[in-house]
C-alpha positions in Angstrom: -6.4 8.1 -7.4 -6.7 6.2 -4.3 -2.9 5.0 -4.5 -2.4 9.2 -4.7 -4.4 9.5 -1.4 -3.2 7.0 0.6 0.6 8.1 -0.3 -0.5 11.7 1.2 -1.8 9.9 4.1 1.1 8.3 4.8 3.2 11.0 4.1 1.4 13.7 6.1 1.9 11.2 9.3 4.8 12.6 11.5 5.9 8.8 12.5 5.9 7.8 8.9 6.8 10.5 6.9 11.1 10.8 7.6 10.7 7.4 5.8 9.6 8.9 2.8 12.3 11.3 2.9 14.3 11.0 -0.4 12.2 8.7 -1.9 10.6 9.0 -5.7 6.7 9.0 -4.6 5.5 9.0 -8.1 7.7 5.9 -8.7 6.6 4.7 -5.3 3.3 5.4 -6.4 3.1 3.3 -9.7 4.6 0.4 -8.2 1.9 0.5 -5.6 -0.6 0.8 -8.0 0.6 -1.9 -9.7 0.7 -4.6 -6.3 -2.3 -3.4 -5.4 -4.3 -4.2 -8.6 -2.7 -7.7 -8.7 -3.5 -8.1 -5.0 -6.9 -7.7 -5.3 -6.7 -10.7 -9.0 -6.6 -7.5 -11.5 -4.9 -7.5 -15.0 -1.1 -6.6 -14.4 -0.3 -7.7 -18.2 3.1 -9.3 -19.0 4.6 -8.4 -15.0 4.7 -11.6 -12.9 2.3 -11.1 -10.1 4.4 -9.0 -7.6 4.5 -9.4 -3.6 2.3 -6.9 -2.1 4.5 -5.6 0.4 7.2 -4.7 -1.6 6.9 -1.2 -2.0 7.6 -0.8 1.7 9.9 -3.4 2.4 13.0 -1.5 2.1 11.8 1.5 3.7 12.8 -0.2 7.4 9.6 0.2 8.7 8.4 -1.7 12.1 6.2 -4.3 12.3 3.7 -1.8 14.1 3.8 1.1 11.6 3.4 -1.7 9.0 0.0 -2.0 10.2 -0.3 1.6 10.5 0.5 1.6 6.6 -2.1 -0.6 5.9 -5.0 0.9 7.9 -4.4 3.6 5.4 -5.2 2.0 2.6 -8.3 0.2 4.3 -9.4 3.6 5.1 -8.5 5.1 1.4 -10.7 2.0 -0.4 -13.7 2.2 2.2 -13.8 6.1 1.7 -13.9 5.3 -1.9 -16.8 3.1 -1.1 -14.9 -0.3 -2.3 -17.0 -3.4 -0.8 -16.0 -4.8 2.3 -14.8 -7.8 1.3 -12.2 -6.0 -1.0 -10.7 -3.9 1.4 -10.1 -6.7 3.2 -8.4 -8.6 0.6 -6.2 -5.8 0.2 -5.0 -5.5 3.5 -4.5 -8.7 3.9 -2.6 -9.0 0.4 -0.6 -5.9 2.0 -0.2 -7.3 5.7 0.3 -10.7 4.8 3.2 -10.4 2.7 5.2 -8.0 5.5 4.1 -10.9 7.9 2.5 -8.7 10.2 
């Protein structure tokens, strides 16, 4: 659910959205999920813990709009009322890996 939410988020921004543009969402979507329950030390079975960033990676986003990716989710997981310390382990999981 919150990987749903922060997909619409992204995708209703104007600067982010033409990068969607063509790509599977609900694919995009599971993968995401997937990163970022092992991000945050979740079960992610017999899958090798993946890099966090990948699900954006080959969209060709900048460095800046990265970010801008990744104060979604923050915003998603503290609207869920996720602890602090969480959200913050998920954006870094997510920022770090992009090096931004």
């Amino acid at each position: 659910m919150a990987v749903d939410r922060w997909l619409r988020l992204v995708a209703a921004d104007s600067e982010l959205a033409p990068y969607l543009i063509g790509v599977d969402l609900v694919r995009l979507g599971g993968h995401l999920a997937l990163l970022l329950t092992a991000a945050l030390g979740g079960p992610v079975g017999a899958v090798a813990r993946p890099d966090a960033a990948g699900g954006w990676r080959g969209l060709g986003l900048t460095e800046a709009q990265h970010r801008r990716v990744v104060d979604y989710l923050g915003g998603v997981l503290w609207a869920f009322n996720v602890p602090v310390e969480v959200v913050e382990a998920a954006r870094r999981a997510f920022a770090d890996e992009a090096g931004s």
